[in-house]
C-alpha positions as CSV (number, residue, x, y, z in Angstrom):
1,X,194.4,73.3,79.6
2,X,191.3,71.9,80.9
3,X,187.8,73.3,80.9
4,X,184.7,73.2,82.6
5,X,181.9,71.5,81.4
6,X,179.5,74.3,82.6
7,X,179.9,77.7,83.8
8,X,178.3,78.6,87.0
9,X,180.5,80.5,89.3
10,X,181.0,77.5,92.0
11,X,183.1,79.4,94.3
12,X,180.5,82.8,94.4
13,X,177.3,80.3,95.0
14,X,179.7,78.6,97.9
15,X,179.6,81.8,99.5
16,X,176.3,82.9,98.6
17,X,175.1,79.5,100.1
18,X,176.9,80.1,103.5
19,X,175.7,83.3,104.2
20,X,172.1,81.5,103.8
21,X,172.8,78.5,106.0
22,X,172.2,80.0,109.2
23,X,168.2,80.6,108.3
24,X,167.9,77.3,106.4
25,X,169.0,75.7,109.1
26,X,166.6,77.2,111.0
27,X,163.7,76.9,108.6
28,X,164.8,73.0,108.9
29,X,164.1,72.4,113.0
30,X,161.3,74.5,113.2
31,X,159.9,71.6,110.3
32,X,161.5,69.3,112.9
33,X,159.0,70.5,115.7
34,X,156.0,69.6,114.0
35,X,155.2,66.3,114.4
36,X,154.3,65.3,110.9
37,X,154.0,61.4,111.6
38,X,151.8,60.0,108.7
39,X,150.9,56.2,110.9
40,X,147.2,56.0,111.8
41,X,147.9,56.0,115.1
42,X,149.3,59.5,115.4
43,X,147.5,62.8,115.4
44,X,146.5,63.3,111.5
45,X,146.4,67.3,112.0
46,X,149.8,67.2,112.2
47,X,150.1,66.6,108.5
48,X,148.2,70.0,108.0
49,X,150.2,71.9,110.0
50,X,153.7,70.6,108.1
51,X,152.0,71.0,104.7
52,X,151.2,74.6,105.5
53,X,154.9,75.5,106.9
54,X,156.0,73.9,103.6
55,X,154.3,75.6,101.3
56,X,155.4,79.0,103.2
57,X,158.8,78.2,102.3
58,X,158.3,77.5,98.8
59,X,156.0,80.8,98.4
60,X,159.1,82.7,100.1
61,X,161.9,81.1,97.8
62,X,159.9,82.6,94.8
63,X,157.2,80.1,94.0
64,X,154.1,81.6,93.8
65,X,152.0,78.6,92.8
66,X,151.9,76.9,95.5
67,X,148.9,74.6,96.5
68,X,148.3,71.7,98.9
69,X,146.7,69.0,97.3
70,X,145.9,65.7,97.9
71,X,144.2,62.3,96.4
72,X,140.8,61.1,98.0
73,X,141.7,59.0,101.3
74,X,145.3,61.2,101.2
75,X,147.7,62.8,103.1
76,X,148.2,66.6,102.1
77,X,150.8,66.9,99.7
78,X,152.8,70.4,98.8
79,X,152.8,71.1,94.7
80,X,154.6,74.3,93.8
81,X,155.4,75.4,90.4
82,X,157.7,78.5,88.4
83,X,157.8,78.5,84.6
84,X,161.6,78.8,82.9
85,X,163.0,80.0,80.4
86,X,160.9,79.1,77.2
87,X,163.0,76.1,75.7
88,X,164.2,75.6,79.1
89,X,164.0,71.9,80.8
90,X,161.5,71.1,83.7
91,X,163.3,69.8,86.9
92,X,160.8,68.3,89.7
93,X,162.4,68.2,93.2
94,X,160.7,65.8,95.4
95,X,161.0,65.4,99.3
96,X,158.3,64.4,101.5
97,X,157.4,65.9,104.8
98,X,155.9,63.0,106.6
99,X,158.4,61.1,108.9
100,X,158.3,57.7,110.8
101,X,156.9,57.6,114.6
102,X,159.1,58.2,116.9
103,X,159.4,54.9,118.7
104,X,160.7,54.3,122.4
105,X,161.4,57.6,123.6
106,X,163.8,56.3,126.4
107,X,165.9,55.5,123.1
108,X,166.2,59.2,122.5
109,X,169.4,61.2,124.3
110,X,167.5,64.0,123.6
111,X,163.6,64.3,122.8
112,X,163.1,63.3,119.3
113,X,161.0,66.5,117.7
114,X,163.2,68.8,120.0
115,X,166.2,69.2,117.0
116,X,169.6,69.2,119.1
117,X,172.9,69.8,117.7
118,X,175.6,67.3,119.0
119,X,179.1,67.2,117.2
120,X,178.4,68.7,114.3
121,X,174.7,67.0,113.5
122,X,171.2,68.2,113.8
123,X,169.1,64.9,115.9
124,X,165.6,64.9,115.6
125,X,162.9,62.7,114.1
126,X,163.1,63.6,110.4
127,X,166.0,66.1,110.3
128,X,167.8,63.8,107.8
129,X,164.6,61.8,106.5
130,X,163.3,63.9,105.0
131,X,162.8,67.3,106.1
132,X,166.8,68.0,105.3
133,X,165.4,67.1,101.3
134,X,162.9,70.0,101.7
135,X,165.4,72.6,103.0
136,X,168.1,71.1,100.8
137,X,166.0,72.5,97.7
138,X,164.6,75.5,99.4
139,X,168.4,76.2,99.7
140,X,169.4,76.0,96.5
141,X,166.2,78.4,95.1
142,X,167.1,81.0,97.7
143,X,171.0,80.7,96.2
144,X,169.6,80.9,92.7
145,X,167.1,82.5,93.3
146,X,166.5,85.0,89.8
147,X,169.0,83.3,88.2
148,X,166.9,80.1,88.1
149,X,167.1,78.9,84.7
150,X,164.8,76.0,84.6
151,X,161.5,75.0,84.7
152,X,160.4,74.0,88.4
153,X,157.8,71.5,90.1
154,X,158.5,71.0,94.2
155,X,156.7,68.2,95.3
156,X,156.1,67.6,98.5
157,X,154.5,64.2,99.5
158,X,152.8,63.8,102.8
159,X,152.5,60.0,103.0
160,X,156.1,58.5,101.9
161,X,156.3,56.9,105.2
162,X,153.5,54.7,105.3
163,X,154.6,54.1,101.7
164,X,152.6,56.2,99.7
165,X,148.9,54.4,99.2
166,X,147.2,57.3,97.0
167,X,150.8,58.0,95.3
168,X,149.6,56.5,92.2
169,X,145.6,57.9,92.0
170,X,147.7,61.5,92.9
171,X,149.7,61.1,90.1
172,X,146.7,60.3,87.3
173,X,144.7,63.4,89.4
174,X,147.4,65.7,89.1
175,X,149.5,64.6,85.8
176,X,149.8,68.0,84.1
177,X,150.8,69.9,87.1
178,X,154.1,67.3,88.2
179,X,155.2,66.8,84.4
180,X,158.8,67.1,84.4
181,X,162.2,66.4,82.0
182,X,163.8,65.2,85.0
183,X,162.9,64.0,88.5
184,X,165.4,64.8,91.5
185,X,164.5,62.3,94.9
186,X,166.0,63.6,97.6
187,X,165.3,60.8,100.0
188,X,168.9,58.9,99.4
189,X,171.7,59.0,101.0
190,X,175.8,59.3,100.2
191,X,178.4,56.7,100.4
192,X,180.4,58.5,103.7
193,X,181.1,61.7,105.3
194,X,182.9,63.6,102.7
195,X,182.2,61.2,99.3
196,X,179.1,61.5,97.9
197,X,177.0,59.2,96.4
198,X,174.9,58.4,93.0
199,X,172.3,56.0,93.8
200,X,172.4,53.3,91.1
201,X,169.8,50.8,92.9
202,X,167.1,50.1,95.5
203,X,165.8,47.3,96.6
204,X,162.1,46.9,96.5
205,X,159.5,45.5,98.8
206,X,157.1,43.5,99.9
207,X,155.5,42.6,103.2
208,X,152.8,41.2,105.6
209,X,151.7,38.5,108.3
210,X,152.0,35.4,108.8
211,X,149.4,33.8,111.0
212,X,150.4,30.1,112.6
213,X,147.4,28.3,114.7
214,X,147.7,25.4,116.4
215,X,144.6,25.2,118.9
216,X,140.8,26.4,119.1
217,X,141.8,28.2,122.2
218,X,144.3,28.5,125.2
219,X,144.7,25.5,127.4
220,X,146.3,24.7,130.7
221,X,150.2,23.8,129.7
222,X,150.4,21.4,132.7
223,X,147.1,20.0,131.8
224,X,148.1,19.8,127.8
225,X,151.8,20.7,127.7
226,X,153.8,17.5,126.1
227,X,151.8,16.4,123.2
228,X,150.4,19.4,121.6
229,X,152.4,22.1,119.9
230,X,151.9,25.5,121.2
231,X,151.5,28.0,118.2
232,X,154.3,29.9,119.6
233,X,156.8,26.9,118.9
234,X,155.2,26.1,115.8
235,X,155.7,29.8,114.6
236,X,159.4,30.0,115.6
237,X,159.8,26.8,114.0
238,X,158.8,27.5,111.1
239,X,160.5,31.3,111.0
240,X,163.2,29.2,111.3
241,X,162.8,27.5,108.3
242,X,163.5,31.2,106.1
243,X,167.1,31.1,106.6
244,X,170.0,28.5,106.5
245,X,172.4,27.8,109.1
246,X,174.6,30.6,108.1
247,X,171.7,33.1,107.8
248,X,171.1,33.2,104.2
249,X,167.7,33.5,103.3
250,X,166.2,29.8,101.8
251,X,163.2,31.2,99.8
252,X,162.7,29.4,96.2
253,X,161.6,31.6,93.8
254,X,163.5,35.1,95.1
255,X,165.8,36.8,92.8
256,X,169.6,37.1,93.9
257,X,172.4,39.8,92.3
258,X,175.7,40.7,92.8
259,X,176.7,44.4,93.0
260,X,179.7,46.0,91.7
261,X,183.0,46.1,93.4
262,X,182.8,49.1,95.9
263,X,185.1,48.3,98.7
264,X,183.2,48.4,102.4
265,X,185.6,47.4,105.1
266,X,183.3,44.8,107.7
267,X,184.8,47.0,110.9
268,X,183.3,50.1,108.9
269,X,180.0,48.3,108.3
270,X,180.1,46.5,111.7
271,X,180.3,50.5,113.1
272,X,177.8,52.0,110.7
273,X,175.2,49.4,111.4
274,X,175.9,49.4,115.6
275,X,176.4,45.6,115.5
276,X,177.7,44.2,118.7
277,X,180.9,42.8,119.3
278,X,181.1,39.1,119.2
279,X,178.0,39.0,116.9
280,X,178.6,37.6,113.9
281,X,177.4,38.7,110.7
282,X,174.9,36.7,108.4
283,X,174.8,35.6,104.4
284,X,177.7,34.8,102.2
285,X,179.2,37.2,99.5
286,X,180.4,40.9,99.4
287,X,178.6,43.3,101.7
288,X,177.4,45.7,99.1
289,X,175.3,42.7,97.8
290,X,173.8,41.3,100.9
291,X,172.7,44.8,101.5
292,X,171.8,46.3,97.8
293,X,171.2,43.4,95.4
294,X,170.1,40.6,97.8
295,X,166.5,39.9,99.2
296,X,166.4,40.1,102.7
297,X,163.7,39.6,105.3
298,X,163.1,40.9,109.0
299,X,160.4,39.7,111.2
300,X,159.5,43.7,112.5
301,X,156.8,42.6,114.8
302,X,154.9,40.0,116.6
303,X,151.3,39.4,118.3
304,X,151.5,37.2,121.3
305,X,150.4,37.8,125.4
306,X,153.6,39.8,126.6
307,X,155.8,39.2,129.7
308,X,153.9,41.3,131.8
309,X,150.7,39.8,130.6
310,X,151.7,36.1,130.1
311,X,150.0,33.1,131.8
312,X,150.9,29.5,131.7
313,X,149.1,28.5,128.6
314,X,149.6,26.8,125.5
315,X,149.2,29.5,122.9
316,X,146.7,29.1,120.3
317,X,147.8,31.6,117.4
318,X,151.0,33.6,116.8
319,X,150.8,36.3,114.6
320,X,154.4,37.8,113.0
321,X,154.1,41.0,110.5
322,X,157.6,40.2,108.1
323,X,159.3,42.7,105.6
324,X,160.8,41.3,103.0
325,X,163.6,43.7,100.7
326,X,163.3,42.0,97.3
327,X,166.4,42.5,94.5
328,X,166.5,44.8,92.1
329,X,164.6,43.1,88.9
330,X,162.4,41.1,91.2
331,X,158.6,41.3,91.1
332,X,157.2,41.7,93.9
333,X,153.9,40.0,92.9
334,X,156.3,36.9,92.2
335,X,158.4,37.4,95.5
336,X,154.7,37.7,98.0
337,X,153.6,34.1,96.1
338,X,157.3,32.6,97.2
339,X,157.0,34.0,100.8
340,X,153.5,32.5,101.0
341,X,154.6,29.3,98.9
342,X,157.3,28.5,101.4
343,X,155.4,29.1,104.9
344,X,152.6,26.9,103.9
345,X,155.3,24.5,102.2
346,X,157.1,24.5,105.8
347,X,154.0,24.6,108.9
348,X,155.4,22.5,111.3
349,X,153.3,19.6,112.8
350,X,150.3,20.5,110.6
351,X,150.1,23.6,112.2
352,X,147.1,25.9,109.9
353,X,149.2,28.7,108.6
354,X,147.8,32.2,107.0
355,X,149.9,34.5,104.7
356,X,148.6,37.9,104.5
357,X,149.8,40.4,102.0
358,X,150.8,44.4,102.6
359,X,152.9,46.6,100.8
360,X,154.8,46.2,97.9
361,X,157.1,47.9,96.1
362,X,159.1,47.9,92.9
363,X,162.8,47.9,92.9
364,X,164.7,50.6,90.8
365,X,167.5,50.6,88.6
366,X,169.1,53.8,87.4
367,X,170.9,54.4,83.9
368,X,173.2,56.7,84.9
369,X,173.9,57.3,81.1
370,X,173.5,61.1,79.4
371,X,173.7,64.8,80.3
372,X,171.5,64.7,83.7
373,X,174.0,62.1,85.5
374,X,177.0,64.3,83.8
375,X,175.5,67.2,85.6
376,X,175.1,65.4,88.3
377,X,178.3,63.8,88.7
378,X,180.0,67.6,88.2
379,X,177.6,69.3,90.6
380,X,178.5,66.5,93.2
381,X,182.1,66.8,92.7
382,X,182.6,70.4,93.1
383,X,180.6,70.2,96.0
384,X,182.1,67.8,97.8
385,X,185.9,68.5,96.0
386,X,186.3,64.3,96.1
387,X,184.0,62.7,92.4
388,X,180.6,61.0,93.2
389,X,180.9,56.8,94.0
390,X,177.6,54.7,92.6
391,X,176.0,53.3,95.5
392,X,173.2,50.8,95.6
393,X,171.0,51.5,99.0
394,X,169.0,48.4,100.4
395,X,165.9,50.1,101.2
396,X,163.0,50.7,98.6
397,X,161.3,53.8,97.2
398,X,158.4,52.5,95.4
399,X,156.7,55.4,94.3
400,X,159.6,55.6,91.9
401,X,157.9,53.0,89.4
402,X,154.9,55.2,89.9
403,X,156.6,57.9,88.3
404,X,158.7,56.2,85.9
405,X,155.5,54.8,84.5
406,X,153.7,57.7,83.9
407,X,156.6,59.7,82.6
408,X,158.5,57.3,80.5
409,X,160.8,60.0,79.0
410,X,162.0,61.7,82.3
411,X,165.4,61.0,83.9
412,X,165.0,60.2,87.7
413,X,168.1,61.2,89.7
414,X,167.8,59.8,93.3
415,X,170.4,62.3,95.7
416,X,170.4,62.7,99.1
417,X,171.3,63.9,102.5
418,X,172.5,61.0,105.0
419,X,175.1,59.4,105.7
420,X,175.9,56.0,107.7
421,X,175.2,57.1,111.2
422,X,172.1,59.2,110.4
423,X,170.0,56.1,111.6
424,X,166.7,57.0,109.8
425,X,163.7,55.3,111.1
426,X,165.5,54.7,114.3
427,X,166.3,56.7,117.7
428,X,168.5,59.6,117.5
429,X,168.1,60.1,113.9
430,X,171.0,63.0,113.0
431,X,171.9,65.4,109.8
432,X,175.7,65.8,109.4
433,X,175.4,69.5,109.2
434,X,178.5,70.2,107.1
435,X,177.6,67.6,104.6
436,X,173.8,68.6,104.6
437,X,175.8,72.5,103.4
438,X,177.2,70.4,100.7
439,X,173.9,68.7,99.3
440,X,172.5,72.2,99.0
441,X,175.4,73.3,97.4
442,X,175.6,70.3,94.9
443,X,171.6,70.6,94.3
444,X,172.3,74.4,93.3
445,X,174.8,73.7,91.2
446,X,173.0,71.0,89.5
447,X,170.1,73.3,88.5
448,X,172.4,75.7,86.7
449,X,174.5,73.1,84.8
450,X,170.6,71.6,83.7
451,X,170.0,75.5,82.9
452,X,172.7,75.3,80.1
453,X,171.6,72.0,78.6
């Protein structure tokens, strides 16, 4: 006869849970409403107003520390804390309530900080990333709520999206109050509706422009157009250079892994990802590593006159902003100097080229080794009645070397709450309401199996 590795009642906090769903989820689109995007460009108050709402939810799950806080130069960040049990382990939970800019409205079926349920998902700009991560542990401390076991920091970050610049002087500022034996991200995902997923990797990051110059200044292309190279051709010319005739990126210097063997079907991937029919797909290998071990780069936007605003000149200067996912284990340091290394190596026709650096990120690898990932993996599979895959995810989280660093002896547990088609960061971003019930119901879980350890 088998038994359980812990003893929480799963069945009784199932129900408990349900019975709650209804207000969480709509505590969830009323954060949804506010229009918390962190870019310069967008109204900053914003930021205040989601803090606030946040920090009203944590007071009324039973924290009554709360404070907003922030680094100098910051975006308001949500700190709440509740002593356990003495002897009891510290668990921080970490969301963030900043969310991407909406983009091209028109792209919207319906407007993207009005939350709409369509077939069983929530759309709306940040219901999955990440404003289902705040509800998803303001769920599970209403379900627990005395019988809370642990130790608890909720940590709220108000700048994740424009990838955290004061993450680092908030974490020296505020050390004592974020301490923690173990560090739950909710900003993942899971492998498919109805399997969840352990994040074993992310890729990190590193970006910025590239500036290509040809000319002093705009000339007539009738007058000039024959002999001298426009900056426009010189700049797709040498874009072109960053990946081989089959699409594989051709940058010396940048670190290259294999995953493990999870199976991913191409017509599943070709649906998850929207590509169009006939459109072949780029890189050689398995599709796990061209999208979690792999570097891969994306030219995300470009300076030059517009249709509407072109005239028939020979342009003098193109500039491209490009974002770069380096492999886990690469430095990004390292990975900027071969970016730069390689556009200067390839300017075509002598054309004066001008790497400037952005962001960058760390990569993470998990060691998914000792009680927090069993706890895990048994919260997950009672939740979800199907046992927990290990998933890389291609996109970064730097801020996770940040923490790592300054608290070596923590165990970081990345969950989350999206799935394939949840399309965060792009137009009619959706929460897959039944599985978001089950991430609330696994993070519950999770916190009472940590409670026994």
């Amino acid at each position: 006869m088998s038994h359980e590795p812990y003893s929480p009642d799963v069945e009784s906090l199932r129900l408990r849970l349900a019975g709650l769903m209804p207000a969480v989820r709509a505590d969830l689109e009323r954060l949804v409403r506010i229009r918390s995007v962190s870019a310069d460009a967008f109204d900053q108050s914003t930021l205040e107003d989601s803090a606030a709402a946040v920090a009203e939810l944590l007071r009324g799950a039973g924290i009554d520390d709360v404070e907003i806080l922030r680094a100098e130069g910051g975006r308001p960040a949500v700190v709440g804390r509740r002593p356990g049990p003495e002897g009891a382990p510290t668990v921080m939970l970490y969301a963030h309530h900043d969310v991407q800019p909406p983009g091209d409205e028109e792209a919207w079926e319906t407007p993207a900080f009005e939350p709409t349920e369509r077939n069983g998902r929530l759309y709306g700009r940040g219901a999955a990333d990440d404003k289902a991560g705040i509800m998803a542990h303001v769920a599970a401390l209403r379900v627990l709520g005395d019988e809370l076991g642990v130790g608890l920091v909720v940590f709220s970050e108000g700048e994740e999206e424009i990838g955290s610049p004061t993450f680092t002087a908030f974490l020296n500022e505020y050390r004592e109050r974020l301490e923690a034996d173990v560090i739950v991200v909710a900003d993942s995902a899971n492998w498919k509706v109805g399997v969840p997923g352990l994040t074993t990797t992310l890729r990190g990051l590193v970006d910025g422009t590239i500036t290509v110059r040809t000319l002093k200044h705009a000339v007539h292309s009738g007058l000039y157009g024959g002999p001298v190279p426009d900056a426009m051709m010189a700049t797709v010319r040498l874009l072109d250079s960053f990946w081989t005739a089959d699409g594989t990126l051709a940058v010396a210097g940048l670190v290259s892994g294999e995953s493990e063997p999870l199976d991913y079907p191409e017509a599943d991937f070709r649906s998850d990802s929207g590509v169009l029919d006939g459109v072949e797909l780029i890189g050689t290998g398995t599709l796990t590593s061209r999208i979690w071990t792999r570097p891969a780069m994306t030219i995300i936007g470009i300076d030059a006159p517009t249709v509407a605003q072109a005239s028939n000149t020979l342009n003098p200067a193109v500039t491209v902003k490009f974002s770069v996912r380096i492999a886990p284990g690469q430095e990004p340091a390292a990975a900027m100097a071969a970016i730069r290394a390689h556009a200067e190596a390839n300017a075509p026709f002598g054309a004066q080229v001008e790497v400037s650096e952005g962001e960058q990120g760390h990569s993470f690898r998990a060691d998914l080794e000792g009680p927090v990932y069993d706890a895990a993996r048994w919260a997950l599979e009672k939740a979800w009645g199907t046992a927990p895959v290990g998933i890389g995810i291609g996109g970064s989280i730097p801020f996770i070397a940040d923490l790592k660093e300054l608290y070596p002896k923590s165990t970081v547990l990345l969950t989350g709450v999206e799935d394939p088609d949840s399309r965060a960061h792009g137009a009619n971003e959706s929460l897959h309401l039944a599985e978001f019930e089950r991430a609330c119901l696994a993070e519950a879980l999770l916190l009472a199996a940590l409670a026994e350890k």
